[in-house]
N, CA, C and O atoms as a DFTB+ gen file, in Angstrom:
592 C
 N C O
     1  1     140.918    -278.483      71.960
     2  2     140.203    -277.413      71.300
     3  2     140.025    -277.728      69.820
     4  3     139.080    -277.257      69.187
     5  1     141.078    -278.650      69.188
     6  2     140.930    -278.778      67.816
     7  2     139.781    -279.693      67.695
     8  3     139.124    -279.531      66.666
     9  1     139.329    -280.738      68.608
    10  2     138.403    -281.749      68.193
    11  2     137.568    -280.872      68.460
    12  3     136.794    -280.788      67.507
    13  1     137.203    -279.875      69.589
    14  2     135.560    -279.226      69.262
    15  2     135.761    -278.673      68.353
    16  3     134.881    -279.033      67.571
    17  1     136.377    -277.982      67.883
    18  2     136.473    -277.046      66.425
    19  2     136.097    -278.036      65.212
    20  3     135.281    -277.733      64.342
    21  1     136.660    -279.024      65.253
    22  2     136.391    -280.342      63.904
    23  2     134.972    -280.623      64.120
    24  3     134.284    -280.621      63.099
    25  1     134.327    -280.887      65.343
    26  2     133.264    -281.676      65.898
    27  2     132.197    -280.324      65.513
    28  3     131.213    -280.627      64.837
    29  1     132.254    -279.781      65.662
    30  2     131.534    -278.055      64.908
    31  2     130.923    -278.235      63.711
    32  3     129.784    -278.129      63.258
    33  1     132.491    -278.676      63.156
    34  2     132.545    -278.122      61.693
    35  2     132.197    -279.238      60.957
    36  3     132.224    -279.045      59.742
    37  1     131.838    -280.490      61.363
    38  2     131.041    -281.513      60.745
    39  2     130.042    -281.698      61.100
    40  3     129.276    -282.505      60.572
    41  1     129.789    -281.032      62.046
    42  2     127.934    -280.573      62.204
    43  2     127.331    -280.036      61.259
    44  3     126.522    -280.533      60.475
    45  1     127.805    -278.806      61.342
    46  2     127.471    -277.671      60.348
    47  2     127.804    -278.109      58.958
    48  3     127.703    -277.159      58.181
    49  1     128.153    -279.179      58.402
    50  2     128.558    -279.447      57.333
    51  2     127.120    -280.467      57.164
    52  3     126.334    -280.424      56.217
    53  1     127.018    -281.633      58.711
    54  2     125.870    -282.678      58.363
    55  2     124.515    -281.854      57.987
    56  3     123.862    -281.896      56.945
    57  1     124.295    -281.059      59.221
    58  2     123.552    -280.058      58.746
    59  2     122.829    -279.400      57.500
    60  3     121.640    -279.270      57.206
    61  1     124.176    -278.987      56.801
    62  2     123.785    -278.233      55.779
    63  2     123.235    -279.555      54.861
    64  3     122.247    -279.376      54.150
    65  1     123.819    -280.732      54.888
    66  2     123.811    -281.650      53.890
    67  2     122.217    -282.385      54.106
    68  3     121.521    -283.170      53.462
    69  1     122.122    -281.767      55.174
    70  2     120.165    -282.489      55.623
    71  2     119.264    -281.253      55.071
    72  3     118.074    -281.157      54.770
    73  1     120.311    -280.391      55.072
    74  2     119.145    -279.022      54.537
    75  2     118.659    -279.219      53.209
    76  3     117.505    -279.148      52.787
    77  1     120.029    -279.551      52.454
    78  2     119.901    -279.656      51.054
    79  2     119.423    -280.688      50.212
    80  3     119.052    -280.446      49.064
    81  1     119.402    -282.218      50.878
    82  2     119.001    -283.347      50.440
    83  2     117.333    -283.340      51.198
    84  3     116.916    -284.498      51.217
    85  1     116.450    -282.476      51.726
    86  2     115.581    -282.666      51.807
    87  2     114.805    -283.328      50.662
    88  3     114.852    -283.141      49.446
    89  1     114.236    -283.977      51.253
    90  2     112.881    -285.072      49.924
    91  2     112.228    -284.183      49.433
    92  3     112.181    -283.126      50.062
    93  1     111.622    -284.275      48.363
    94  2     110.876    -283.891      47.746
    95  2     109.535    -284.673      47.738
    96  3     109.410    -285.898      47.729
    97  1     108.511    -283.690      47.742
    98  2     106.904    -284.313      48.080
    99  2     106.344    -285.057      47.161
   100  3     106.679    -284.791      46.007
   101  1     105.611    -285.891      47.312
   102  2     104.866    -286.602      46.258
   103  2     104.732    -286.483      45.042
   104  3     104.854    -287.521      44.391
   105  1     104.436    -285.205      44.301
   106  2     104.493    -285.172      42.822
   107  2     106.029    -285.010      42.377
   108  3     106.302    -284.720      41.212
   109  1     107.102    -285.225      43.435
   110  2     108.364    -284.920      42.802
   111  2     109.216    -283.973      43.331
   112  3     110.391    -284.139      43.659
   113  1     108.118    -282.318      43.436
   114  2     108.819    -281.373      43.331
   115  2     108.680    -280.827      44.977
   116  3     107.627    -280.910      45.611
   117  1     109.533    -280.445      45.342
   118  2     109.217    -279.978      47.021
   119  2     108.656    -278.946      46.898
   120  3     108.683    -278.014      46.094
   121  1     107.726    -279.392      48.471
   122  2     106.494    -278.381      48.559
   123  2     106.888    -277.186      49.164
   124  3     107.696    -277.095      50.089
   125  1     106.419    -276.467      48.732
   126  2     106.859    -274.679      49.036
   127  2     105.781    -274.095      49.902
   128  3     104.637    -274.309      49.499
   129  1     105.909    -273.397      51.018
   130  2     105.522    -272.587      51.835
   131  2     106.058    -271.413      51.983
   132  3     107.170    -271.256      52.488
   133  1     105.125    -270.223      51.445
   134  2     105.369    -268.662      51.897
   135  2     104.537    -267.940      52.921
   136  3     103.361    -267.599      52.796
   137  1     105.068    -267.820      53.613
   138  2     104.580    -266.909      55.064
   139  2     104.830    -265.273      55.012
   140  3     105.926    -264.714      55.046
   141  1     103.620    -264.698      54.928
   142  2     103.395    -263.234      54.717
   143  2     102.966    -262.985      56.098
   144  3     102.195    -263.622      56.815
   145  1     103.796    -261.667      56.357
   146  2     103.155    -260.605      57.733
   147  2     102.994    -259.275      57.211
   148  3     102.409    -258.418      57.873
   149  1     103.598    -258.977      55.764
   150  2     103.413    -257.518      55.334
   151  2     102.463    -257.321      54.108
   152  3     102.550    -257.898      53.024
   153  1     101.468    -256.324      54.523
   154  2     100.225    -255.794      53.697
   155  2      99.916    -254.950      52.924
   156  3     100.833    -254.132      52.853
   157  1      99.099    -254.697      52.288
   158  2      98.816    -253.375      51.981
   159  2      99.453    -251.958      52.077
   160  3      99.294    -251.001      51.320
   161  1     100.438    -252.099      53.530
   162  2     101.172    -250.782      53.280
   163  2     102.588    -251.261      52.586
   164  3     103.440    -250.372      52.613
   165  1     102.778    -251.826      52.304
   166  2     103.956    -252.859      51.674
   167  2     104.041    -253.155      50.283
   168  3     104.924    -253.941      49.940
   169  1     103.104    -252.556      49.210
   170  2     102.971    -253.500      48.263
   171  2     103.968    -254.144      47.474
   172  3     103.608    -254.995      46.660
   173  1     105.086    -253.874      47.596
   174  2     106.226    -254.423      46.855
   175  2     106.447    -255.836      47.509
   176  3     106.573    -256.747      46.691
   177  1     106.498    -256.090      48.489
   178  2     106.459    -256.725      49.265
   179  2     105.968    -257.825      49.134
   180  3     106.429    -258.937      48.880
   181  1     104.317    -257.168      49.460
   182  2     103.683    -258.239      49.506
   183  2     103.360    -259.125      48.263
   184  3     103.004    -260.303      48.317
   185  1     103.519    -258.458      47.252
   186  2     103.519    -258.714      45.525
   187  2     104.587    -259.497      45.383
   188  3     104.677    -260.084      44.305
   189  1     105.291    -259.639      46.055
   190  2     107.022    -260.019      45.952
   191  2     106.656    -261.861      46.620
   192  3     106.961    -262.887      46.012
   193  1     106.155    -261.813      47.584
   194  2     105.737    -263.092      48.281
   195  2     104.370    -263.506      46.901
   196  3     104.172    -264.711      46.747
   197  1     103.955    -263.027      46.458
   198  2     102.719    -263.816      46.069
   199  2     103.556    -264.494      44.399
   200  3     103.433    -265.652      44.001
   201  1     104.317    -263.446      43.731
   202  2     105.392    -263.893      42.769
   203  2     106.207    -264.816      42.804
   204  3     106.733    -265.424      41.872
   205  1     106.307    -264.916      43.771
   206  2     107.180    -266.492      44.314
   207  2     106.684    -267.721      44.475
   208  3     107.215    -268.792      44.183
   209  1     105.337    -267.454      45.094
   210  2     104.922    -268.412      45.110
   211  2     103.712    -268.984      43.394
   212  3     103.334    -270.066      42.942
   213  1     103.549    -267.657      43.032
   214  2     103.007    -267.946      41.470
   215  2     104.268    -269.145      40.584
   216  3     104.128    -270.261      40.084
   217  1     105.452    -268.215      40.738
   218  2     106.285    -269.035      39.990
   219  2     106.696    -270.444      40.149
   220  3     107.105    -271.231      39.295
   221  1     106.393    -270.696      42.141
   222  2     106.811    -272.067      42.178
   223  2     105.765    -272.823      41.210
   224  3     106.119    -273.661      40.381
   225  1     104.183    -272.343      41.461
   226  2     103.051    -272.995      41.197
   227  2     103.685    -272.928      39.367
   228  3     103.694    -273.989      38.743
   229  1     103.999    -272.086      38.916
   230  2     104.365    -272.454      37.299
   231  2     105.284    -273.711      37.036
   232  3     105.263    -274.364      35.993
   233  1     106.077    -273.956      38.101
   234  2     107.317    -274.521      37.693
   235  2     106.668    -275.787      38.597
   236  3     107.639    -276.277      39.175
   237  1     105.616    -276.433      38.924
   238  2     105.179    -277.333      39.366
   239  2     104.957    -277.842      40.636
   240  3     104.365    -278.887      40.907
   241  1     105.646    -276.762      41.674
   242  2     105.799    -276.913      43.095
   243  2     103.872    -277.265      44.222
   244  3     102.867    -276.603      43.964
   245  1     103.886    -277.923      44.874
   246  2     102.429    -277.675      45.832
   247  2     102.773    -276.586      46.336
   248  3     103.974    -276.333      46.426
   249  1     102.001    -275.861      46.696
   250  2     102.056    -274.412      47.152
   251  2     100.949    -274.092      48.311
   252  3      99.739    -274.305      48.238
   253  1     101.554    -273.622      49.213
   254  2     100.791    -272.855      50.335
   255  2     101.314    -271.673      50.468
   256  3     102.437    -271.261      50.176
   257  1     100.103    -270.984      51.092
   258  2     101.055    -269.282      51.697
   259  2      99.949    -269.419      53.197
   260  3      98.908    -270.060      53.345
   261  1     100.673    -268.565      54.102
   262  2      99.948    -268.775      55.316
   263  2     100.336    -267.179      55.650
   264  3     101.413    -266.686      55.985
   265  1      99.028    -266.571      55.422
   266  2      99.142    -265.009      55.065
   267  2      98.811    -264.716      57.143
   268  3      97.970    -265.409      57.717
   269  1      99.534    -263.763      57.815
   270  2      99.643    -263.349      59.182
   271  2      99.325    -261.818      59.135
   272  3      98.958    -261.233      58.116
   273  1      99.482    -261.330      60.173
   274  2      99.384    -259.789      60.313
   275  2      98.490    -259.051      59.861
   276  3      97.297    -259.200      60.127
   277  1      99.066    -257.956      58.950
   278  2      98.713    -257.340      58.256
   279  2      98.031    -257.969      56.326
   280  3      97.048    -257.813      55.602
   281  1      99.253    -258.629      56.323
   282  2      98.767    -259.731      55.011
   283  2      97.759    -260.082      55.134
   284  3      97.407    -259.861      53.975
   285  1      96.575    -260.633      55.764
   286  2      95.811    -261.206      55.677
   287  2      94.766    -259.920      55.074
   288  3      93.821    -260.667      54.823
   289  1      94.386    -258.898      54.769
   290  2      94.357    -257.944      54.697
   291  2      94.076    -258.224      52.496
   292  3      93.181    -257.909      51.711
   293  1      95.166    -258.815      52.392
   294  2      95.456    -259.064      50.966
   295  2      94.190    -260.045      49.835
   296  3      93.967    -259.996      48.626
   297  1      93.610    -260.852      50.948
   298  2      92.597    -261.384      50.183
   299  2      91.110    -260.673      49.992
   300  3      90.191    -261.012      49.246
   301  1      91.179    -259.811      50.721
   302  2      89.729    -258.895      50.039
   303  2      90.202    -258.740      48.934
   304  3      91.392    -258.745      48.619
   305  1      88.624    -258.485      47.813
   306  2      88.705    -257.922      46.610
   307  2      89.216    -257.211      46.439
   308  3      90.120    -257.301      45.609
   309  1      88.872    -255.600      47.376
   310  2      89.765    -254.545      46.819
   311  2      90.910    -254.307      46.892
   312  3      91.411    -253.338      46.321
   313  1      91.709    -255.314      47.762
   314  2      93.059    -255.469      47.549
   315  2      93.633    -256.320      46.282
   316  3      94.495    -255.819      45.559
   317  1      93.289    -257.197      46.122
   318  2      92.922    -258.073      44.729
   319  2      93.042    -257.425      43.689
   320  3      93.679    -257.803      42.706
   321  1      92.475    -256.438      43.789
   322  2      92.140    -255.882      42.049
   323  2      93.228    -254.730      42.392
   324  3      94.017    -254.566      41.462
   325  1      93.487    -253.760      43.698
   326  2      94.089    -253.055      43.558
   327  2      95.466    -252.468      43.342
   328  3      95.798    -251.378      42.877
   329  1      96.375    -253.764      43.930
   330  2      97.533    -253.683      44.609
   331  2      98.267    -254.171      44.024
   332  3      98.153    -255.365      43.747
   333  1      99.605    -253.209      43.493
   334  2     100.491    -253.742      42.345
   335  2     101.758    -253.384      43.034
   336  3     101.823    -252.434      43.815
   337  1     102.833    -254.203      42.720
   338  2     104.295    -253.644      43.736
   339  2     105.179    -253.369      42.588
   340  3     105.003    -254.075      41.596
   341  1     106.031    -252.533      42.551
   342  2     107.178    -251.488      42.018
   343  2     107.695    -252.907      41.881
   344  3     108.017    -253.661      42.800
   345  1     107.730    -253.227      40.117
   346  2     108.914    -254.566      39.793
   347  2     108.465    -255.916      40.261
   348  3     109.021    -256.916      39.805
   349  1     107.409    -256.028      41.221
   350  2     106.942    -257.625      41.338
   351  2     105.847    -257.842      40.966
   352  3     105.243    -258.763      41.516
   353  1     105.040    -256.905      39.656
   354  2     103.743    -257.024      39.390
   355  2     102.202    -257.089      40.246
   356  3     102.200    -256.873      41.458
   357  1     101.017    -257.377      39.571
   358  2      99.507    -257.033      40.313
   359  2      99.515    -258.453      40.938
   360  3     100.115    -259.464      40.572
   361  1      98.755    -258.260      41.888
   362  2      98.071    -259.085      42.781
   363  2      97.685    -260.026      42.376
   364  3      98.126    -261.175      42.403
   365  1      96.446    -259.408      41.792
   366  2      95.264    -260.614      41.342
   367  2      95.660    -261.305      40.168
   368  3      94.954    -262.192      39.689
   369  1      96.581    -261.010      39.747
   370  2      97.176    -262.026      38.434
   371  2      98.198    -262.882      39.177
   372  3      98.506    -263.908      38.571
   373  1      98.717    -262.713      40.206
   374  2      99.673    -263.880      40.835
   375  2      98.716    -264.341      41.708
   376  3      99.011    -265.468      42.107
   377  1      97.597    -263.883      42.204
   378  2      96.710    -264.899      42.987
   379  2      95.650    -265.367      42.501
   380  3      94.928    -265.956      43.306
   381  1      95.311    -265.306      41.460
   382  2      94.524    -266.039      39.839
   383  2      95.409    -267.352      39.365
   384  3      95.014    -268.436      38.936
   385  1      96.440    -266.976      39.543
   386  2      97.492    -268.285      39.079
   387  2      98.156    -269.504      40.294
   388  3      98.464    -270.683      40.123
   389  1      98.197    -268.777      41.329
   390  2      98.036    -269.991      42.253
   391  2      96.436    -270.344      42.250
   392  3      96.021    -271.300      41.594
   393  1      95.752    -269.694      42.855
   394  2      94.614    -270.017      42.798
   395  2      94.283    -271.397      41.789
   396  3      93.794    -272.408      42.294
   397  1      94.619    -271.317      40.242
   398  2      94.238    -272.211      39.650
   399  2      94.883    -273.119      39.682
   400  3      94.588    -274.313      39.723
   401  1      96.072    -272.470      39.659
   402  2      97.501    -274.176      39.932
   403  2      97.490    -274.415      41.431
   404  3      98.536    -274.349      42.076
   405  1      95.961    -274.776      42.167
   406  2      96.110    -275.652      43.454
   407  2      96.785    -274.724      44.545
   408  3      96.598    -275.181      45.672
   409  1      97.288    -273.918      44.532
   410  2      97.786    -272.959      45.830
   411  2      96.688    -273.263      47.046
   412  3      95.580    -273.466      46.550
   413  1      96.687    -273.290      47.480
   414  2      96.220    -272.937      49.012
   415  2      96.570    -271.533      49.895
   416  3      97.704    -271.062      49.818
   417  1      95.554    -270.903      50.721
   418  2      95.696    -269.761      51.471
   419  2      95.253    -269.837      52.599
   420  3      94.042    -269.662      52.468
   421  1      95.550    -270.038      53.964
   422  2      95.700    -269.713      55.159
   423  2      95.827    -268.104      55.708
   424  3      96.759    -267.300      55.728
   425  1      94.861    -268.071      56.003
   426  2      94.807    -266.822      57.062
   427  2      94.870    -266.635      58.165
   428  3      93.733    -266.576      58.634
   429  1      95.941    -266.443      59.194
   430  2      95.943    -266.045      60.892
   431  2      94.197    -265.822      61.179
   432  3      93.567    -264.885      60.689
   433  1      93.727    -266.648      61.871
   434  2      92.238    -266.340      62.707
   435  2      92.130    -265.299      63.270
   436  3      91.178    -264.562      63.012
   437  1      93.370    -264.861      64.469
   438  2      93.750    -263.922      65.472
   439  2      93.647    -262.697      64.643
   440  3      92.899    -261.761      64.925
   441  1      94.677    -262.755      63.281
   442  2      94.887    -261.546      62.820
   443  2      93.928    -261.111      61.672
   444  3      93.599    -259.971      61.343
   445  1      93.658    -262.011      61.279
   446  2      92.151    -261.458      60.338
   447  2      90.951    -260.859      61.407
   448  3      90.370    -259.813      61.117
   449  1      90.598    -261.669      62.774
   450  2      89.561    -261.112      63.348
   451  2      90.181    -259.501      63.598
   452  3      89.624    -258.595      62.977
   453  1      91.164    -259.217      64.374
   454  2      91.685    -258.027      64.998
   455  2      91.478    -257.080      63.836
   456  3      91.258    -255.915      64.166
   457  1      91.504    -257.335      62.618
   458  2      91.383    -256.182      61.127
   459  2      90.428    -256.384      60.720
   460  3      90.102    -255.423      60.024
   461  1      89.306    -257.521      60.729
   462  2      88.098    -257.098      60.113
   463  2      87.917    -258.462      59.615
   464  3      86.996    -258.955      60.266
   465  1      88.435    -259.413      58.645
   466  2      88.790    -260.090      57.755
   467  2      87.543    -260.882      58.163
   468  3      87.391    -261.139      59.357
   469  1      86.657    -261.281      57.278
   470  2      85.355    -262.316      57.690
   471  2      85.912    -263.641      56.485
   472  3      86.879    -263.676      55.723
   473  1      84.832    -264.597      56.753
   474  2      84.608    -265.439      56.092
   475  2      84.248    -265.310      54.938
   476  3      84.595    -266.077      54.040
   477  1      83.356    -264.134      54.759
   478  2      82.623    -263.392      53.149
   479  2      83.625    -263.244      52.641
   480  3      83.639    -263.624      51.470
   481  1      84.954    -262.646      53.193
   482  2      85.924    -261.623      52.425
   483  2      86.907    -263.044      51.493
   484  3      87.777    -262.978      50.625
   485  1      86.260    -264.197      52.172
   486  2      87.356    -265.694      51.640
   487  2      86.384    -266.303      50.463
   488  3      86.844    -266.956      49.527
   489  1      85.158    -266.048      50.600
   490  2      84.052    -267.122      49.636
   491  2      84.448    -266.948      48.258
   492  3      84.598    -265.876      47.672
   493  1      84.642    -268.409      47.689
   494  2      85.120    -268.868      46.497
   495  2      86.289    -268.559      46.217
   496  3      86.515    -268.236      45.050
   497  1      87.511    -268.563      47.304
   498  2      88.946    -268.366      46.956
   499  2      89.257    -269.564      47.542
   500  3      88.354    -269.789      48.348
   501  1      90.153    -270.552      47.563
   502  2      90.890    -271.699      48.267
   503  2      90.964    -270.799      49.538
   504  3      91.831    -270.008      49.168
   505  1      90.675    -270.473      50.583
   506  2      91.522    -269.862      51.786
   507  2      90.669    -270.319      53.050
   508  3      89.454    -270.514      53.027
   509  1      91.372    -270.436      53.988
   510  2      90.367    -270.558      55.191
   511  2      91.551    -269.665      56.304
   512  3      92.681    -269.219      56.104
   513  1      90.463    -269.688      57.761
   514  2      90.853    -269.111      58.670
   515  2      91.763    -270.286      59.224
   516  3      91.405    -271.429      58.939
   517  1      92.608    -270.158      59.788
   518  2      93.767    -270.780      60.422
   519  2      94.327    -270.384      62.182
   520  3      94.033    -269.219      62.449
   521  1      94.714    -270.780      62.818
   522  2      95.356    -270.792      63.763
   523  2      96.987    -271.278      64.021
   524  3      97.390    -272.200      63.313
   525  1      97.704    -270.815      64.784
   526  2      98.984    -270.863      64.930
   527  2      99.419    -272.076      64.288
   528  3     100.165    -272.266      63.327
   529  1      98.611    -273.057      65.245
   530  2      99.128    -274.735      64.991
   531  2      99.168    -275.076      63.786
   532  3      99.978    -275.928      63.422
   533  1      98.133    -274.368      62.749
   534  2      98.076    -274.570      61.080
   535  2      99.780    -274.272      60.217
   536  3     100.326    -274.953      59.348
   537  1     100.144    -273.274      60.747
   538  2     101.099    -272.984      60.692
   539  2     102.751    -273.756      61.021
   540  3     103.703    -274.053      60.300
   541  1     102.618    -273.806      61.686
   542  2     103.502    -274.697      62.258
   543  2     103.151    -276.301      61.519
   544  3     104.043    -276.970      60.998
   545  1     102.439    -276.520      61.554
   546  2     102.191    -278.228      61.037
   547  2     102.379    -277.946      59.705
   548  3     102.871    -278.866      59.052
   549  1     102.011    -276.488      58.873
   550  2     102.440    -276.483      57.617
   551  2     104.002    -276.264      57.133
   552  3     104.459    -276.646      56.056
   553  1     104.773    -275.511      58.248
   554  2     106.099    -275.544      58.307
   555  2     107.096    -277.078      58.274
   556  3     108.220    -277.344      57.848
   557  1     106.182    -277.740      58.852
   558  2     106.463    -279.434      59.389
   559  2     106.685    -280.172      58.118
   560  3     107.414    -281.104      57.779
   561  1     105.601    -279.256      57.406
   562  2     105.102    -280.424      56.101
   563  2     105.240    -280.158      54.429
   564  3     104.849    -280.840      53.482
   565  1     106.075    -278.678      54.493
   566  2     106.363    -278.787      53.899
   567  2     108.397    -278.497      53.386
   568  3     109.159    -277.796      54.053
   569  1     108.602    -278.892      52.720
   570  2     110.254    -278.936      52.180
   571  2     111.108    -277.490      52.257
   572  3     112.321    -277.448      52.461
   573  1     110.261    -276.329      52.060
   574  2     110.754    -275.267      51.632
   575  2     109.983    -274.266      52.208
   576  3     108.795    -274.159      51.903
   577  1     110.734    -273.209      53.334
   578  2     109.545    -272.232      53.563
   579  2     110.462    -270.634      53.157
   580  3     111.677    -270.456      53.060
   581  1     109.484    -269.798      53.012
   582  2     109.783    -268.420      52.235
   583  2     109.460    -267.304      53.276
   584  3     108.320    -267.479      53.706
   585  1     109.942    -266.445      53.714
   586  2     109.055    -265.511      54.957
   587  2     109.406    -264.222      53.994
   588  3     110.477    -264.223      53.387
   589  1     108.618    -263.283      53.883
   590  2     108.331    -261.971      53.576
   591  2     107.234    -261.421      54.678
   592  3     106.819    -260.264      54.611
């Protein structure tokens, strides 16, 4: 019983030590992925995921968000201009700043069609429509992922 207990506990140790020595991406800094499912009825929330990923983009990180659910919801204008969260600041000033520092935006296909979300509602933002597999291959690819 003591060797499975040891044999455990240097797993969970190799483990952690693969978690933490992950590489870092090409410019240096590991690439960050935030995955949003909460919207508009959320705004703390969802302000909270877009702040995170503003700040990686300050502090030099590649940045994706792969907005699901309800989030997807977040790239119309009038969410843009409207939507400010209690303590994690406005929208459109953390998605003005990825936006310019290279962010990327992924939108669920499934879940933008089911709410409305067109192609118009994306023109002249980095974002496209996405599918599961986008997701997942972006989980693959990048160092660091964030879920809100």
């Amino acid at each position: 019983m003591k060797h499975i207990a040891m044999g455990i506990g240097i797993g969970i140790l190799a483990l952690m030590t693969a978690t933490i020595s992950a590489k870092p991406a090409q410019g240096g800094k590991p690439a960050i992925l935030v995955h949003l499912t909460s919207g508009p009825e959320n705004p703390t929330k969802a302000a909270l995921a877009f702040l995170v990923a503003r700040t990686a983009i300050e502090q030099g990180h590649p940045v994706s968000m792969f907005l699901a659910g309800d989030a997807v919801q977040l790239l119309r204008d009038a969410a843009l201009d409207n939507l400010s969260g209690l303590g994690t600041g406005k929208l459109r000033e953390h998605f003005d700043i990825i936006a310019k520092g290279g962010g990327r935006f992924y939108l669920s296909g499934m879940s933008s069609n089911a709410r409305g979300v067109t192609a118009a509602d994306l023109q002249g933002k980095p974002a496209e429509l996405a599918p599961p597999a986008i997701l997942l291959k972006l989980a693959l690819e990048h160092d660091r992922m964030f879920t809100y």
